[in-house]
N, C-alpha and C positions, 0 to 999 in steps of 0.2 A: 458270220457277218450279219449284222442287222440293216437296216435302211437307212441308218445315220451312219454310222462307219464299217469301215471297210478294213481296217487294223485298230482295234482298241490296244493301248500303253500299260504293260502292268507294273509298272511303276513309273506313274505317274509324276509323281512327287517334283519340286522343284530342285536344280541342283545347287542351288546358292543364293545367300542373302541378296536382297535388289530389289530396285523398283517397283519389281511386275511379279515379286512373289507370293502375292495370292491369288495374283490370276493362273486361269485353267484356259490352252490354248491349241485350237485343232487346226490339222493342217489340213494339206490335200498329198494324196502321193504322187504328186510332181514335184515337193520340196524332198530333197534327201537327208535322211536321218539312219546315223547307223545301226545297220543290224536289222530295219525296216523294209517290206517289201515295196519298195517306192516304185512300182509300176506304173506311173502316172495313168492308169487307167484303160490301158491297151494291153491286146494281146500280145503286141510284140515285145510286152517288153516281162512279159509273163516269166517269174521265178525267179526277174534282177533282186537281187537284197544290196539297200545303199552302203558304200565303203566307207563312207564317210558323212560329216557334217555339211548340210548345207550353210554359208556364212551367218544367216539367218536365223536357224536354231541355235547355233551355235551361241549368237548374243543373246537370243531368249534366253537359254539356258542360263548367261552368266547374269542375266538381270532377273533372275531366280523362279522365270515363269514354269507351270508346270506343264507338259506336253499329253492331251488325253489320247490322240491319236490320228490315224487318216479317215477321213471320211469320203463319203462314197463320190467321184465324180467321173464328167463325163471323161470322153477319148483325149489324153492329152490337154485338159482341160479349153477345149473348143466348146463353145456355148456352153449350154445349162440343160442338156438333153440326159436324163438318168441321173443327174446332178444331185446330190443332198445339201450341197453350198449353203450355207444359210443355216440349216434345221440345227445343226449343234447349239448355234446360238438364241434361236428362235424357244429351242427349248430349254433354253438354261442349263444343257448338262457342258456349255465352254461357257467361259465370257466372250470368246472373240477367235474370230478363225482367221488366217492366213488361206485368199483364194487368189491364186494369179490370174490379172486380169490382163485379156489379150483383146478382147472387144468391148466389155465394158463389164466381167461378169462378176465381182466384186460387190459393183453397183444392180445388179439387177438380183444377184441372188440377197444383197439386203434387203432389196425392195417387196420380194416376196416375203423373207424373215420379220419385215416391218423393224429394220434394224437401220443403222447406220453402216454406211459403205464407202469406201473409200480408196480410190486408185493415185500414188505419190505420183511427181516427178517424176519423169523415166531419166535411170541414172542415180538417182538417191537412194536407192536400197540396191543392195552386192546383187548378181544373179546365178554366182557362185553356187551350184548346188541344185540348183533351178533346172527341170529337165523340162525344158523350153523348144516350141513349134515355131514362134514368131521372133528372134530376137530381140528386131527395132523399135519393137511394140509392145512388148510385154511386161511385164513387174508387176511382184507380187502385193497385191491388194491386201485390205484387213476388213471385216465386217466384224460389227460390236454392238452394244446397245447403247455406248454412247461417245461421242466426239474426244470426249475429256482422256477415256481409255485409249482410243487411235492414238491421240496424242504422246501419250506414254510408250505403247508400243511404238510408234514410229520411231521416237526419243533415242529408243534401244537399239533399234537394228537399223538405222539408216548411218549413212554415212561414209568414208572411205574405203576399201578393200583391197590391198595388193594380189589378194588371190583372184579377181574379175578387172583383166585389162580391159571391157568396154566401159567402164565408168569413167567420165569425162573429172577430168580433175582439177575439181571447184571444193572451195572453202563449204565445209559443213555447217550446216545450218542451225539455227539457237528458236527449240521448240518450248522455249520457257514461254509460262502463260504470259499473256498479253490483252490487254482491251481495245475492243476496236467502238470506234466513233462514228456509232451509224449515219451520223449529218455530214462526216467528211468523206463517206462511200459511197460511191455509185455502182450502181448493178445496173446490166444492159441483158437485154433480155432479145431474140430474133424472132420479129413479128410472121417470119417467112415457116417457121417451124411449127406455130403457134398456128396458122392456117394449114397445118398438116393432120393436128388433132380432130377427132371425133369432136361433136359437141359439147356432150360431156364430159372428155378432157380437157378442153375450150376453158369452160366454165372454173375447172377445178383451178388449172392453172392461174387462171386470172385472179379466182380469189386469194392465191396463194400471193402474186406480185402484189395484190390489195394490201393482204396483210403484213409484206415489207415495207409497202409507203406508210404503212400504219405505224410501224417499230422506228420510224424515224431513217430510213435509208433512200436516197435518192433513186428512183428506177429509171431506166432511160429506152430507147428503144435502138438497135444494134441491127446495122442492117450485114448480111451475111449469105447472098442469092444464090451461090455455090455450093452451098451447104451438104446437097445430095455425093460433090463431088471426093467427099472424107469416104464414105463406102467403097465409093468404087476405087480408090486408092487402095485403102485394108484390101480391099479382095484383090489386088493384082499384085502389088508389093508381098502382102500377108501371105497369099498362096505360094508364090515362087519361094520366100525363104523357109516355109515350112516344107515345101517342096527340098529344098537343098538342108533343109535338118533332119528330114525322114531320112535319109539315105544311108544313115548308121544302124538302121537298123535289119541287120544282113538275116538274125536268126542263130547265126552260129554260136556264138556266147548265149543267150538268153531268148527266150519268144519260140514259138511253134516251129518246128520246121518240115516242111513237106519231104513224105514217103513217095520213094520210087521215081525220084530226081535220074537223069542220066548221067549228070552233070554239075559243077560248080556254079553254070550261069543257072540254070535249070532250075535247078535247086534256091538258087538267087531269087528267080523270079517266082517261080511258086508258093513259096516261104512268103516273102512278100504280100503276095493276092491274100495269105489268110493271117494275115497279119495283124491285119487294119482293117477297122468298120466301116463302115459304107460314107458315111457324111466326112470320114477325114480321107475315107482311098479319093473321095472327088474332088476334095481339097486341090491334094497333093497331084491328081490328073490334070486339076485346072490350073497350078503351080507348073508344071512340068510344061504345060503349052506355052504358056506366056515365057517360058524360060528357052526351050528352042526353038517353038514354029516361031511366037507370036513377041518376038526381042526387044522391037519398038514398042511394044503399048507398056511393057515392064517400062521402058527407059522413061516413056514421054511419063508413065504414073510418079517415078524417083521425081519431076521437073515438076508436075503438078502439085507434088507433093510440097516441094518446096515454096510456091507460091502459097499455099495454102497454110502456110507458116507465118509468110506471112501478112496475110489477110487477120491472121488472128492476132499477130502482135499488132495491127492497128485499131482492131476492135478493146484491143486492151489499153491502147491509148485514150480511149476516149470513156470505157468503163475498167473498174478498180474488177467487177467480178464479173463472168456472166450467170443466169439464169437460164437450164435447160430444162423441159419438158423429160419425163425419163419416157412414158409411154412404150414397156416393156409389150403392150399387144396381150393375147389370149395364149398361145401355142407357146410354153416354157418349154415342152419337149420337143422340139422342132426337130425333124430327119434329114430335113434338106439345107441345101446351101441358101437358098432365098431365102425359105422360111429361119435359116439360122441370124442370116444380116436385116432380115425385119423386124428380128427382136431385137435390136442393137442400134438399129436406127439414128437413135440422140444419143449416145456413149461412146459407138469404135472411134467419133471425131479425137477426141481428147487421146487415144492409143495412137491414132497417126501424127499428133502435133507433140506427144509427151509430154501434156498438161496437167494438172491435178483435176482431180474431179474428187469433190464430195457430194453423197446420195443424204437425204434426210428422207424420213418418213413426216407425213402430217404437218407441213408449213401452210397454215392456213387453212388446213383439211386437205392438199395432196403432196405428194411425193417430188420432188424435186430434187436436180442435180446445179451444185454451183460449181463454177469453174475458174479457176485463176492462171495467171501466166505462168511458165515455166519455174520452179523455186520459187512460190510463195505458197509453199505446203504451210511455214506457222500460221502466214497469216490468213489462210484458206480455213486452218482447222478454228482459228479464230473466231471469226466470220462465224463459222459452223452451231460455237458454242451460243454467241449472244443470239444467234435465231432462234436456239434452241431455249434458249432462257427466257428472250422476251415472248415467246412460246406459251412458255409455264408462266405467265404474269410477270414475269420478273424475280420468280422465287427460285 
């Protein structure tokens, strides 16, 4: 194992003519690939080899990408702590990785790559295959070098699945290229988030919105004073279902299991405690409170939850995208639960609403995430490309 991955592919190679058949594309070992040790990064799940395709590779495959392998991540992919997310890309031995993003980590590990990031719709890509902590929240992300290739990838593996009954069933979507009419868009941006920044993120940010008034796009200001309350959502909803998806994981088939049990439960419980690491055993402790001491504050999070749906479909009536701050902080390896949702801060919102979010690097000199309503991944990645373009002058 090196520092970039964690299973290299030796045969690589693509399996069939198609779109994506010169790209080279790393996953993470939370997607299943046969014959793979898809351990999503935990000791529990130490020795599983995947049975099968995830829906995912399955279409890479057939749109003739070639798979270079898993790279290194964190427990379960929760945060960016021990994380390589990004480096494949960052150093050119992928075009573009597959990271499921459960809090924003897609977007935050591009931002260190200086890549592009990108978290779909939740619901537009199968999660079929997917060894998923968060259900309601999670799908898998892509980081790339550029918009154009997202595009492509997405192209490929979004869409219908009868093998994943959570996918709500809407007509698929048409990511054929398209121009967007910067004078007939408006971007809103939340002045409340924007006085959350350091100064110097202050600054950045601003001149970043400067040089969207400059590309000819209308910017508007989006008021949004609840904003703190997307967090504490993720962490009460988010903990309880990862709380009730840990549960499968007994030890008996696969993962450690604890010597000198007396017992079936014994043994249950032991196996368990060495299971899991420290940042996801709290996780899943602070999942299991909210699930039988503490019932109501899960229930009352499900209702806030809902308001805060839609609070955003009306900030989307009034702008076409918005403009977030990413403001990932200093600590990528974070140990703790705080320090984990401080680095997530402006991103798990879009995993609790199931919005798209696109990550750029260097809009005006910083980093910024746009975001659009529910299903408008074309015209999000759209959006993506001309910023990117009037970027380069126009060339």
């Amino acid at each position: 194992m090196d520092s970039v991955f964690f299973y290299r592919n030796s045969k690589p190679a693509g399996g069939e003519d198609g779109a994506l058949q010169e790209l080279k594309i790393a996953l993470q070992p939370n997607v299943s690939v046969t014959g793979w040790p898809a351990t999503a990064g935990s000791n529990a799940l130490a020795g599983f080899t995947a049975l099968q395709d995830a829906t995912v590779v399955d279409r890479l495959r057939r749109a003739g990408a070639s798979l270079c392998g898993y790279t290194v991540m964190s427990e379960f992919g929760f945060g960016l702590g021990g994380s390589s997310a990004g480096e494949a890309v960052r150093r050119k031995i992928a075009d573009a990785e597959l990271v499921v993003d459960m809090l924003g980590e897609s977007r935050l590990a591009a931002a260190r790559a200086d890549a592009c990031g990108f978290k779909p719709s939740y619901g537009l890509i199968s999660r079929f295959g997917i060894i998923g902590l968060i259900p309601s929240m999670e799908c898998p992300g892509i980081v790339s070098g550029n918009v154009r290739q997202i595009r492509g990838i997405l192209e490929a593996v979004a869409g219908p699945d009868e093998l994943d009954f959570s996918l709500p069933d809407e007509e698929p979507l048409d990511f054929s290229p398209q121009e967007i009419d910067p004078q007939k868009t408006t971007l809103g941006f939340v002045p409340e988030l924007v006085g959350g920044l350091s100064g110097q993120q202050q600054n950045k940010f601003m001149s970043a919105l400067e040089f969207l008034k400059k590309s000819g796009f209308k910017v508007r200001e989006s008021r949004l004073p609840d904003f703190s309350r997307f967090a504490l959502v993720h962490r009460i909803v988010g903990s309880v279902e990862a709380s009730s998806c840990a549960g499968r994981y007994d030890s008996v088939r696969y993962g450690p299991r604890a010597v000198g049990a007396k017992n079936w439960n014994e043994m249950y419980i032991l196996s368990r405690a060495i299971a899991f690491g420290s940042l996801v055993k709290s996780y899943l402790f602070q999942g299991a409170f909210f699930q039988f001491e503490k019932y109501e504050a899960y229930d009352n999070a499900c209702r806030i939850r809902a308001g805060l749906l839609a609070d955003m479909r009306q900030l989307h009536s009034e702008a076409d995208f918005l403009v977030i701050p990413t403001a990932p902080g200093e600590n990528l390896d974070a140990v703790s639960l705080e320090e984990t949702y401080r680095m997530f801060d402006f991103m798990a919102f879009a995993n609790v609403t199931g919005q798209p979010a696109l990550y750029m690097p260097s809009v005006g000199g910083a980093g910024i995430q746009i975001v659009g309503p529910r299903r408008s991944d074309p015209d999000l990645l759209a959006l993506g490309e001309s910023i990117l373009h009037a970027g380069r002058g126009g060339n």
